[in-house]
C-alpha positions as a Python dict, from the first residue, in 0.01 Angstrom:
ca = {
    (1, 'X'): (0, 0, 0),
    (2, 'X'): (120, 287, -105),
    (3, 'X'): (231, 567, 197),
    (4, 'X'): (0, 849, 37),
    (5, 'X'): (-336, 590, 82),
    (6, 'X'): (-214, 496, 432),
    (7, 'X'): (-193, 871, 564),
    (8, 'X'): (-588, 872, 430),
    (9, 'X'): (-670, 556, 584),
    (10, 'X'): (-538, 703, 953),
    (11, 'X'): (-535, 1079, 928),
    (12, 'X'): (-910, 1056, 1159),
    (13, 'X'): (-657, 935, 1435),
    (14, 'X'): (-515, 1186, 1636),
    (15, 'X'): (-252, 976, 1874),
    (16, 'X'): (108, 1026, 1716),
    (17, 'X'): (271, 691, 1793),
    (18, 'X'): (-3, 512, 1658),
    (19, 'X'): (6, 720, 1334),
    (20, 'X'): (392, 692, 1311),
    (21, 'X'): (363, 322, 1285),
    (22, 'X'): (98, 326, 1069),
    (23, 'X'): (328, 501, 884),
    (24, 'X'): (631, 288, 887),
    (25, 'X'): (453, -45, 874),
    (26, 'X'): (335, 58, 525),
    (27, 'X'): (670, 145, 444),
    (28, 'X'): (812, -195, 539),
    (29, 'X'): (561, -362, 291),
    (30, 'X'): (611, -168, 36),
    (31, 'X'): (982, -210, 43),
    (32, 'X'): (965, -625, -64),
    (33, 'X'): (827, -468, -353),
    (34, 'X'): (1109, -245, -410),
    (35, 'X'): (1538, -197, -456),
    (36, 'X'): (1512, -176, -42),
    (37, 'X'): (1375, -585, -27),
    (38, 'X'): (1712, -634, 124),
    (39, 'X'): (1665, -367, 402),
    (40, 'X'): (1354, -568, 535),
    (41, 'X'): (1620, -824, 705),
    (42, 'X'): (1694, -501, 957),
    (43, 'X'): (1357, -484, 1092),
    (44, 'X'): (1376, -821, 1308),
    (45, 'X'): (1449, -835, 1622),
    (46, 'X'): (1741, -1077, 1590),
    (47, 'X'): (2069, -1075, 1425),
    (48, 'X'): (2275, -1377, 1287),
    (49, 'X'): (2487, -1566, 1464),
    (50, 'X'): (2866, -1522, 1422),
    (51, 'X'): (3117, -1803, 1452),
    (52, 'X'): (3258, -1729, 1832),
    (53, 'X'): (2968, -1532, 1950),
    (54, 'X'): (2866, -1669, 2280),
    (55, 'X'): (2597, -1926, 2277),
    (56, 'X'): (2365, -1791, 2518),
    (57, 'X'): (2164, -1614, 2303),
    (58, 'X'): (2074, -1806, 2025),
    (59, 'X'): (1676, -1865, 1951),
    (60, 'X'): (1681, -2249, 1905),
    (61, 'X'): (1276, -2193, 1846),
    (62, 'X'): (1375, -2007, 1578),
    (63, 'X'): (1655, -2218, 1426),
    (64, 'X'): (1404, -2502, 1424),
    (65, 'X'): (1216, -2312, 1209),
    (66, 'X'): (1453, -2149, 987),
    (67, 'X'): (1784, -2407, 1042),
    (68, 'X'): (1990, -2097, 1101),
    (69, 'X'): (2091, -1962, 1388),
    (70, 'X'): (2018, -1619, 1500),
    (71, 'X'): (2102, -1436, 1828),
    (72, 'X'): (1838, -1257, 2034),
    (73, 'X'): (1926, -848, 1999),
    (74, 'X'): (1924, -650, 2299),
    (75, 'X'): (1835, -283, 2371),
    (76, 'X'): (2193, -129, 2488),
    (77, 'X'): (2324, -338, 2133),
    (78, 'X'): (2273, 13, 1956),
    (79, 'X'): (2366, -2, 1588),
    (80, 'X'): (2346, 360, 1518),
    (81, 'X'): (2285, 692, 1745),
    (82, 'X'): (2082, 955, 1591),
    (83, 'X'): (1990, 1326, 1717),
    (84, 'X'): (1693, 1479, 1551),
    (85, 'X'): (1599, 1813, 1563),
    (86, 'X'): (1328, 2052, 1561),
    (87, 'X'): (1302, 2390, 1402),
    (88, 'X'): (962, 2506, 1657),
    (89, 'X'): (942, 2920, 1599),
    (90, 'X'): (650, 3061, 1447),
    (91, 'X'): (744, 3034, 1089),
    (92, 'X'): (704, 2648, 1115),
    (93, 'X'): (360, 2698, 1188),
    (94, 'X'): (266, 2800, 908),
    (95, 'X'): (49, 2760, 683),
    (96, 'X'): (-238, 2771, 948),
    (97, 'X'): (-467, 2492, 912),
    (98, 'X'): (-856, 2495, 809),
    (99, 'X'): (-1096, 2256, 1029),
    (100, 'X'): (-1086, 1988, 758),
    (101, 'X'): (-691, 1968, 770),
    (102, 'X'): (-482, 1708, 910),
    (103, 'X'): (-206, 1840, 1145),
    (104, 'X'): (102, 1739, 911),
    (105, 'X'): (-36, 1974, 622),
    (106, 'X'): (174, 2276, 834),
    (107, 'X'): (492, 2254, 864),
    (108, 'X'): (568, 2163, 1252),
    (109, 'X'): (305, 1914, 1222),
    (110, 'X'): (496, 1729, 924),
    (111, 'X'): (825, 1755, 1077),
    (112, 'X'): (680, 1635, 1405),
    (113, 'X'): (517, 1347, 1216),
    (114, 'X'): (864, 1279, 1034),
    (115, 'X'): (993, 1287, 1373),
    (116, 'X'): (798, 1054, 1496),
    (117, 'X'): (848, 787, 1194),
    (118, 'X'): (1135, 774, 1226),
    (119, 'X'): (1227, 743, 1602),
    (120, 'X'): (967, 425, 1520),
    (121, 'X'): (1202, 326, 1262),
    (122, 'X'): (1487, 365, 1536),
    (123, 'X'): (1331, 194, 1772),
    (124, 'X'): (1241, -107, 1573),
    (125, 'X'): (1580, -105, 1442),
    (126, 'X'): (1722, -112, 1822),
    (127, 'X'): (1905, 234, 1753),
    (128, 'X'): (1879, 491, 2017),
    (129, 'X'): (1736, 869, 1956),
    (130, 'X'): (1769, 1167, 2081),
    (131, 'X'): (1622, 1532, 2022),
    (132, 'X'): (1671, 1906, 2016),
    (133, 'X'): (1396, 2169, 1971),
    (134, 'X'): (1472, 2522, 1942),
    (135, 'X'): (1313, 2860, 1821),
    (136, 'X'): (1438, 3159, 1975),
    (137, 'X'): (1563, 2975, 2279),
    (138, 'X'): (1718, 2602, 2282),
    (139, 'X'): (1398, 2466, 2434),
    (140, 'X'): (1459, 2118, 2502),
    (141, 'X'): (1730, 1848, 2510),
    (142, 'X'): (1760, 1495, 2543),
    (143, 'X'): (2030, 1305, 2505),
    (144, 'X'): (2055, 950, 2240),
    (145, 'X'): (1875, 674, 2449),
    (146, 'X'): (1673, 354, 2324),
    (147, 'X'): (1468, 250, 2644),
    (148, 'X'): (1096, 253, 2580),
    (149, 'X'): (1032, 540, 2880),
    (150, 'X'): (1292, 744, 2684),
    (151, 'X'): (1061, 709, 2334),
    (152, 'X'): (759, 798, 2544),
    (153, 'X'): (915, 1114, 2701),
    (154, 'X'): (1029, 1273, 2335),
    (155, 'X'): (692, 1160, 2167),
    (156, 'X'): (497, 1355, 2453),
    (157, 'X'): (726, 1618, 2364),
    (158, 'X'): (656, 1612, 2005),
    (159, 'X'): (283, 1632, 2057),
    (160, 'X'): (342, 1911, 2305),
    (161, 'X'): (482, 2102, 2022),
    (162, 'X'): (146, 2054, 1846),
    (163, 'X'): (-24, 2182, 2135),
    (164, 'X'): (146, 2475, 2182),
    (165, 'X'): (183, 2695, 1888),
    (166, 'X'): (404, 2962, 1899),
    (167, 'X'): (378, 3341, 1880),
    (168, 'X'): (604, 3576, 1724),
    (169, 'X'): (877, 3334, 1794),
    (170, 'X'): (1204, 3438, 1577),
    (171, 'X'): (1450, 3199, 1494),
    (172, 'X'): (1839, 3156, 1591),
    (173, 'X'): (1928, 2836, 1395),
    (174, 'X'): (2254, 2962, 1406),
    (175, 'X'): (2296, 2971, 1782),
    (176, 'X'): (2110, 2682, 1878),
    (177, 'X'): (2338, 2516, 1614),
    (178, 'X'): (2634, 2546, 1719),
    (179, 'X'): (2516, 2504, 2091),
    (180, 'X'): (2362, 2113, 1998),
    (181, 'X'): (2696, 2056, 1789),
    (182, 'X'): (2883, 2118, 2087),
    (183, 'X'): (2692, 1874, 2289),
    (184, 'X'): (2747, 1578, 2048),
    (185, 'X'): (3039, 1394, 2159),
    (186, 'X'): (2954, 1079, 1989),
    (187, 'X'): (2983, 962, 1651),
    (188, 'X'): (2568, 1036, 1525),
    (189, 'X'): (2365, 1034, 1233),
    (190, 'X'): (2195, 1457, 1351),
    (191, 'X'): (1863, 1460, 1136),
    (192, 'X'): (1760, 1843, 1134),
    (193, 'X'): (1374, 1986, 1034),
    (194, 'X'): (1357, 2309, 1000),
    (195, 'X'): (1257, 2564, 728),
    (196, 'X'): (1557, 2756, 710),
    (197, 'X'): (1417, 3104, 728),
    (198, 'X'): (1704, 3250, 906),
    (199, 'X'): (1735, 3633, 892),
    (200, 'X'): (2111, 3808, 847),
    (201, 'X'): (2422, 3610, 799),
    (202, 'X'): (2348, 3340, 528),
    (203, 'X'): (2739, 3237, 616),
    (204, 'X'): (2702, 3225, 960),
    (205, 'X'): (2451, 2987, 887),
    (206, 'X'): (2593, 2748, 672),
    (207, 'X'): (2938, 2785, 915),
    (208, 'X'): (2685, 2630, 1186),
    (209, 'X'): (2530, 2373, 1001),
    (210, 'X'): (2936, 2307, 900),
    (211, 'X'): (3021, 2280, 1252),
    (212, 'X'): (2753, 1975, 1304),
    (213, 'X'): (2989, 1768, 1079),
    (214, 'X'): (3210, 1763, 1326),
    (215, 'X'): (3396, 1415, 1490),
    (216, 'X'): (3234, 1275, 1131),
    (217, 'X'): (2898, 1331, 1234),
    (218, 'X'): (2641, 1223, 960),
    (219, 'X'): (2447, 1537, 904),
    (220, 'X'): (2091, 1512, 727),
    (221, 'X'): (1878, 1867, 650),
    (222, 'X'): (1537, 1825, 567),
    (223, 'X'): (1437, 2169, 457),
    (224, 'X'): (1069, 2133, 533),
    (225, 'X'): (832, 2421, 329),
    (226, 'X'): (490, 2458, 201),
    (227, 'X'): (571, 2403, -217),
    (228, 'X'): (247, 2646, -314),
    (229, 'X'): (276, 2922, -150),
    (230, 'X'): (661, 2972, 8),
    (231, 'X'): (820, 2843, -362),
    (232, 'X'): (580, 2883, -590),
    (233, 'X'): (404, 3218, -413),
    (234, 'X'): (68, 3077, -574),
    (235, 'X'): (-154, 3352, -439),
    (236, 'X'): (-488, 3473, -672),
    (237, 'X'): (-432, 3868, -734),
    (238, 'X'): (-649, 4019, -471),
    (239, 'X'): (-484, 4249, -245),
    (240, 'X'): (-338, 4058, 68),
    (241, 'X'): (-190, 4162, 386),
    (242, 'X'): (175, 3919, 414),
    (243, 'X'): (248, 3933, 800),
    (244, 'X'): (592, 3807, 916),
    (245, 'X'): (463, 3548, 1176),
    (246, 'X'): (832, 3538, 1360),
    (247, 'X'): (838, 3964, 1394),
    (248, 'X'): (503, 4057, 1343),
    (249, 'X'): (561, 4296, 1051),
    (250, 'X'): (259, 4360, 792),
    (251, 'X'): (311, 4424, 432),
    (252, 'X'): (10, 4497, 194),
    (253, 'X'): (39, 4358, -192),
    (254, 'X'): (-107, 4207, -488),
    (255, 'X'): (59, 3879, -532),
    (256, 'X'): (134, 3929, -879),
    (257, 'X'): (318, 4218, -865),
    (258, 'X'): (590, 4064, -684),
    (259, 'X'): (532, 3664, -789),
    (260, 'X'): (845, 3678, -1065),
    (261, 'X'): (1086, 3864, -826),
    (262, 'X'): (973, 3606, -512),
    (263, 'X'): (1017, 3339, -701),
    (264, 'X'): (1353, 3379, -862),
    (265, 'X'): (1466, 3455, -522),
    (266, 'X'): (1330, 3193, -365),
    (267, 'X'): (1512, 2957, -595),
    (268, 'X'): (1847, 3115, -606),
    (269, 'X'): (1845, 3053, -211),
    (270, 'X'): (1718, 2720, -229),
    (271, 'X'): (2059, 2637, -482),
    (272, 'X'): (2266, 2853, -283),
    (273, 'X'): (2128, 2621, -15),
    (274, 'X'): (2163, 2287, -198),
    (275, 'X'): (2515, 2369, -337),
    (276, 'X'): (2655, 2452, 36),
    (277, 'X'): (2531, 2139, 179),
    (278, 'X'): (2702, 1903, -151),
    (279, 'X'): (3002, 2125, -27),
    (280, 'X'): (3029, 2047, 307),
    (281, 'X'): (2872, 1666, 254),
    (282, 'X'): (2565, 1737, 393),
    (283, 'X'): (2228, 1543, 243),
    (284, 'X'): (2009, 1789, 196),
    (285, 'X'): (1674, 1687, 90),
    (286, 'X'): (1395, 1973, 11),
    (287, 'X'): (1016, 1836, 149),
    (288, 'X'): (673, 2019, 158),
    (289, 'X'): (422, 1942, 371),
    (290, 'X'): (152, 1695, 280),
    (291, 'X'): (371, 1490, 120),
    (292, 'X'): (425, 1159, 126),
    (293, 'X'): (691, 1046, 395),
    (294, 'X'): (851, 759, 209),
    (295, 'X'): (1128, 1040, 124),
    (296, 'X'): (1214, 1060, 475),
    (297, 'X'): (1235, 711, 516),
    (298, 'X'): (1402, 609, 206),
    (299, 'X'): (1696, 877, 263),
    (300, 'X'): (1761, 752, 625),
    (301, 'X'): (1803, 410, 500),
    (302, 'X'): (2016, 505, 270),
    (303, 'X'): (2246, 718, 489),
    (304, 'X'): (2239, 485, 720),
    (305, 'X'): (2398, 221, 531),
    (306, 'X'): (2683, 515, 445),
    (307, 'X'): (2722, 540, 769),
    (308, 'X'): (2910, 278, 879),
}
């Protein structure tokens, strides 16, 4: 099934765990059908045994079934670390949402979503998560962990960011930044949401997400935007009032009159954007809301298995 008809079938549910592995389950079945088959194998809970391994784990119940033997895999056997983190000031929540739209159709609510599929991914996968969220102060930390209270503290605090919308928030990605980088002292994959919209210093902010590469961090940037209106500025030509929902500043204008100049703007920062990260060997991978999160999924699998 594809992803698209399983965010249909569940978007009348409202609890974010269960919807995250709605999510992923889908993904899993797709993926015998596709050039991940192979990944599948990472989704049980066992591993195979290794000549010299000890013995004490095997599942015999298992190797009568299969007539191989496989080793029971434990929570503190952590393949990979991974640090996500959460762009939460006002711009994120955006666009605001009618009463007939699901939560991921703004932009915090799809990166809290993709959040949440993939520390289900994580967990499945015995990998341990941790989180940042920060808008114009670093609002929350927790470090890499795999227990099951630690996945139940970060997806209250997910939903809490659903709960809680900002006002007039600005951003300092390029503070907060450089304050997570200095906290990661172990080799992670760091898995950042945000939508970029960082006033002043475009170098200051491509120096911070440059200092998250450090100790070989795997660094993954999913710039997270709404496609119709904040790339394609697809607005009819009545006269609007544009208010800046980090400062609060108002701007009246017909749409048209400044479509061609937003838009070739828009664009030239969105390469600018894409060319820094090839530069500096960081994935970036542009998503708008709505979408399907198979993207999300797919990349992580992929840098993952980079990794090493």
């Amino acid at each position: 099934m594809k992803i698209e008809s399983q965010i249909e079938k569940i978007s009348s549910f409202q609890h974010l765990e269960l919807l995250a592995n709605q999510v992923v389950e889908g993904f899993i079945s797709g993926m015998h059908k596709s050039p991940f088959h192979g990944f599948s194998a990472e989704f049980a809970e066992h591993k195979v045994y290794n000549v010299g391994e000890s013995t004490k784990h095997i599942d015999w119940k298992l190797f009568a079934k299969t007539d191989r033997l496989y080793t029971k895999k434990y929570e503190e056997e952590t393949n990979l670390r991974c640090h996500l983190i959460v762009d939460n000031s006002s711009s994120m929540h955006y666009p605001k949402l009618k009463d007939n739209q699901a939560f991921y159709e703004s932009k915090i609510g799809f990166a809290v979503l993709a959040s949440a599929v993939l520390m289900n991914l994580l967990k499945k996968q015995r990998d341990a998560v941790g989180i940042s969220v920060y808008s114009d102060n670093y609002e929350y930390y927790a470090p890499e962990k795999g227990s099951e209270r630690h996945h139940r503290m970060v997806l209250n605090k997910l939903e809490q960011l659903l709960e809680n919308p900002k006002q007039s928030k600005n951003t300092d990605t390029v503070t907060f930044l450089h304050q997570i980088a200095e906290k990661m002292h172990r080799r992670s994959m760091i898995v950042i949401f945000t939508d970029m919209f960082q006033p002043g210093n475009e170098e200051a902010l491509f120096s911070a997400l440059q200092h998250l590469k450090h100790d070989k961090h795997k660094v993954v940037l999913f710039h997270v935007i709404d496609n119709k209106t904040e790339l394609n500025f697809d607005f009819d030509n009545a006269p609007r009032k544009f208010i800046d929902l980090e400062t609060g500043d108002e701007v009246n204008i017909f749409a048209d009159n400044v479509k061609e100049l937003y838009e070739k703007q828009a664009d030239a920062y969105f390469r600018r954007l894409a060319l820094t990260c090839a530069q500096n060997k960081i994935k970036y991978v542009p998503v708008s809301v709505g979408e399907s999160f198979e993207k999300i999924l797919t990349t992580y699998l992929v840098e993952k298995q980079s990794f090493g």
